[in-house]
Backbone as a chain_set.jsonl record, in Angstrom:
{"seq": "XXXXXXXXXXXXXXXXXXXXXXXXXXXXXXXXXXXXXXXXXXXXXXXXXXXXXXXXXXXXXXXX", "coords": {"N": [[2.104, 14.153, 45.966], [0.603, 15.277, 44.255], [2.739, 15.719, 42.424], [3.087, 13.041, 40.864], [0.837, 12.979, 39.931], [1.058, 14.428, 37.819], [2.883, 13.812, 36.268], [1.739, 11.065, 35.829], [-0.358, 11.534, 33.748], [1.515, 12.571, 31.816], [2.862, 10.669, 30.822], [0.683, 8.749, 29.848], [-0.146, 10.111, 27.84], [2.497, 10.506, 26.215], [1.933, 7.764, 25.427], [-0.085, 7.819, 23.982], [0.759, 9.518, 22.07], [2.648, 7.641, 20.775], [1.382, 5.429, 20.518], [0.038, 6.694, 17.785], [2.012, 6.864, 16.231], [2.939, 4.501, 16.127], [0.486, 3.651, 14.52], [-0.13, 5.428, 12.359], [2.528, 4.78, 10.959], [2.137, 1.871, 10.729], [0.056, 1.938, 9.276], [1.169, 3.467, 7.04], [3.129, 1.425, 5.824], [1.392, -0.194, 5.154], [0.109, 0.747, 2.793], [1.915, 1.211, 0.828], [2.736, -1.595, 0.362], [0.114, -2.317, -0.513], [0.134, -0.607, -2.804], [2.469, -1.619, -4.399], [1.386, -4.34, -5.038], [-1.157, -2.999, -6.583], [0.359, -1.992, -8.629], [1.857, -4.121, -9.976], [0.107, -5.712, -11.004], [-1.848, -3.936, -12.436], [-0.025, -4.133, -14.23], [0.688, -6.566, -14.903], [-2.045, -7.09, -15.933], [-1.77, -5.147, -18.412], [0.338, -6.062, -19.483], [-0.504, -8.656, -20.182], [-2.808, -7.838, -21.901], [-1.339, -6.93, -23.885], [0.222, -8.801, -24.986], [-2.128, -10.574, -26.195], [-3.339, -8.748, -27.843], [-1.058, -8.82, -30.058], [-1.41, -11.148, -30.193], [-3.667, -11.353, -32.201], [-3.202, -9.465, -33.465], [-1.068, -10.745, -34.529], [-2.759, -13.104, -36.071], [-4.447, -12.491, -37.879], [-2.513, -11.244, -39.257], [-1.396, -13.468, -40.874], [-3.722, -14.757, -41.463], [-4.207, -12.805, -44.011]], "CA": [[0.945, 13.487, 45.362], [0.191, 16.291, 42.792], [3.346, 15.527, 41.133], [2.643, 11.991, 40.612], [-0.452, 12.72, 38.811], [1.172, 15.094, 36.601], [3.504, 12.318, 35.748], [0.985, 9.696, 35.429], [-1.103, 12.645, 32.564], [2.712, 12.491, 30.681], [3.05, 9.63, 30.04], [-0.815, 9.01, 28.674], [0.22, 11.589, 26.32], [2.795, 9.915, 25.575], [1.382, 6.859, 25.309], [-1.329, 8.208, 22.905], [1.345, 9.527, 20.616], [3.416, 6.65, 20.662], [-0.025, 4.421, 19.237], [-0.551, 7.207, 16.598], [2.786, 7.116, 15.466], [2.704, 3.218, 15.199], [-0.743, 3.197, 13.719], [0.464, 5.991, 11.187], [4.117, 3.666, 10.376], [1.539, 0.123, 10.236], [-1.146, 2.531, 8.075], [1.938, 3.709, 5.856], [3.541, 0.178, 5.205], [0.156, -1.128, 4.459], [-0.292, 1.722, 1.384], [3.0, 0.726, 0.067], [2.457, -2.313, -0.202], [-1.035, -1.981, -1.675], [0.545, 0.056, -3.858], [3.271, -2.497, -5.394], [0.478, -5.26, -5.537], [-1.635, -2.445, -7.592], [0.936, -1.94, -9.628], [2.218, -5.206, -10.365], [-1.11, -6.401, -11.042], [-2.031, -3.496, -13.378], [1.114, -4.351, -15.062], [0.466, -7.953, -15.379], [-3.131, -6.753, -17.273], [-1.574, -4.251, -19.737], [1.21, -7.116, -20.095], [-1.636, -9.449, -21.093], [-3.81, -6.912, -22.994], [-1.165, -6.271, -24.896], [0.121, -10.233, -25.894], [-3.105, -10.821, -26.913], [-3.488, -7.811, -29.017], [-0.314, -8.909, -30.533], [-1.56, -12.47, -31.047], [-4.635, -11.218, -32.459], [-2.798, -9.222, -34.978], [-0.277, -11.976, -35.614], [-3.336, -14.045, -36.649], [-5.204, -11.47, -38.725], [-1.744, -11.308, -41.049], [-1.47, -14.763, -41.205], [-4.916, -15.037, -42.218], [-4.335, -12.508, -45.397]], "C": [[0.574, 14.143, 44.028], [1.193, 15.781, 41.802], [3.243, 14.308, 40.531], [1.39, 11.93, 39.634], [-0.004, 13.486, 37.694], [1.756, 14.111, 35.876], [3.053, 11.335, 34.926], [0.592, 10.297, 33.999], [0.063, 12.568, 31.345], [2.841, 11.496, 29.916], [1.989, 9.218, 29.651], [-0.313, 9.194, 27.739], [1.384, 10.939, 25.906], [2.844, 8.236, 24.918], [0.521, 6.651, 23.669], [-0.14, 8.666, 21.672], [2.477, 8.871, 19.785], [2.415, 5.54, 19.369], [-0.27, 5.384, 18.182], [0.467, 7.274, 15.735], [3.265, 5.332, 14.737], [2.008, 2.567, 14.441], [-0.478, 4.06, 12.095], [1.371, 5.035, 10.362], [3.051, 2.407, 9.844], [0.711, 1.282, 9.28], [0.002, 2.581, 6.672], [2.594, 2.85, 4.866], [2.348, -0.679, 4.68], [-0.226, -0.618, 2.805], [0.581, 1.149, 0.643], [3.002, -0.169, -0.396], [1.084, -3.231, -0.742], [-0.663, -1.747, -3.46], [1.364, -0.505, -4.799], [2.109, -3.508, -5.252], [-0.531, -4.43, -6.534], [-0.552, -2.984, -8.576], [1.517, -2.841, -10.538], [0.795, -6.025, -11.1], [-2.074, -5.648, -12.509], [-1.114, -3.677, -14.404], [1.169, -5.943, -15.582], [-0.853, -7.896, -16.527], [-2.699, -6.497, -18.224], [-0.732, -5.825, -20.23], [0.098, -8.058, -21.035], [-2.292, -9.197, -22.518], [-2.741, -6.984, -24.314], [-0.319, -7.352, -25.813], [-0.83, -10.261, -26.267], [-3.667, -9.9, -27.7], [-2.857, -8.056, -30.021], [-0.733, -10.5, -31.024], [-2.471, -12.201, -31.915], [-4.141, -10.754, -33.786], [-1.749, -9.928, -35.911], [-1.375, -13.131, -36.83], [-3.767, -13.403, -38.226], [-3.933, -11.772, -39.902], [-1.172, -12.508, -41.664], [-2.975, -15.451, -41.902], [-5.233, -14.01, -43.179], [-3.406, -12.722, -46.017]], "O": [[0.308, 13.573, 42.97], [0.883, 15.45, 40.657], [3.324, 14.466, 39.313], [1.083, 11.061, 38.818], [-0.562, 13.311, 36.611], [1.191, 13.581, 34.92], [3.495, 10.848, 33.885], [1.086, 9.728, 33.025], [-0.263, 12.514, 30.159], [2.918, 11.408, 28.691], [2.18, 9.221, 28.435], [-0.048, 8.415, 26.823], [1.187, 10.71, 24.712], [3.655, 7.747, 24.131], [0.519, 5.831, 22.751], [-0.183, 8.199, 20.533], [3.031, 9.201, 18.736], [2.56, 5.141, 18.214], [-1.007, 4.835, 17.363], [0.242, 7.638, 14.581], [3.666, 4.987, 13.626], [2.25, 1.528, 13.827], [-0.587, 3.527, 10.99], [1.029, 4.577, 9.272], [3.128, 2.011, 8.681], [1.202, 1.18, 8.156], [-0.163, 1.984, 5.609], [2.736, 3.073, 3.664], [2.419, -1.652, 3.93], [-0.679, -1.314, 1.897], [0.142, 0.498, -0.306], [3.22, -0.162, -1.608], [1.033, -4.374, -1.196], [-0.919, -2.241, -4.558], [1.239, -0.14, -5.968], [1.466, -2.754, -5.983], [-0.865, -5.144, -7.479], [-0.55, -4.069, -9.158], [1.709, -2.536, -11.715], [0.955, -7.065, -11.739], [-2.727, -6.283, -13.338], [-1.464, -3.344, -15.536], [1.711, -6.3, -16.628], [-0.82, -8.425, -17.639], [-2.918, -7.244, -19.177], [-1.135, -6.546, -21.142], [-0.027, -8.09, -22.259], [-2.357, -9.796, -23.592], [-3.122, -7.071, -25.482], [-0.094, -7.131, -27.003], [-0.662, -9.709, -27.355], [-4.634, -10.301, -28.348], [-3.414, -7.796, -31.087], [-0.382, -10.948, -32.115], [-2.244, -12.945, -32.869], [-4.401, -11.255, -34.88], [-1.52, -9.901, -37.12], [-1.041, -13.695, -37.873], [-3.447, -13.798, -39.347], [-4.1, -12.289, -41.007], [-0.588, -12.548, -42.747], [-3.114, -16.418, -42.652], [-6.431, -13.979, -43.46], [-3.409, -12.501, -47.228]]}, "num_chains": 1, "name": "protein.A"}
């Protein structure tokens, strides 16, 4: 009977670090791809920022 409960206590435990290691893995794939939608996204701004800087100064030397 005793050993049965030790048993049962093992696997818990491993139970528990089974969910922390799939909540870690789903937490880690979620950053990542945070992290390429940041980046793509800050990269689509500058991209922008920096056509329309470029139209801005195309106009400017077209207008002297």
């Amino acid at each position: 009977m005793h050993h049965a409960k030790k048993k049962i206590k093992a696997l818990e435990q491993g139970d528990m670090v089974w969910r922390l290691n799939f909540f870690a893995s789903a937490l880690g794939l979620l950053c990542a791809y945070l992290e390429v939608k940041i980046v793509n996204f800050v990269k689509r701004l500058a991209g922008l920022a920096f056509h329309r800087t470029a139209v801005e100064r195309g106009k400017y030397m077209v207008d002297k």
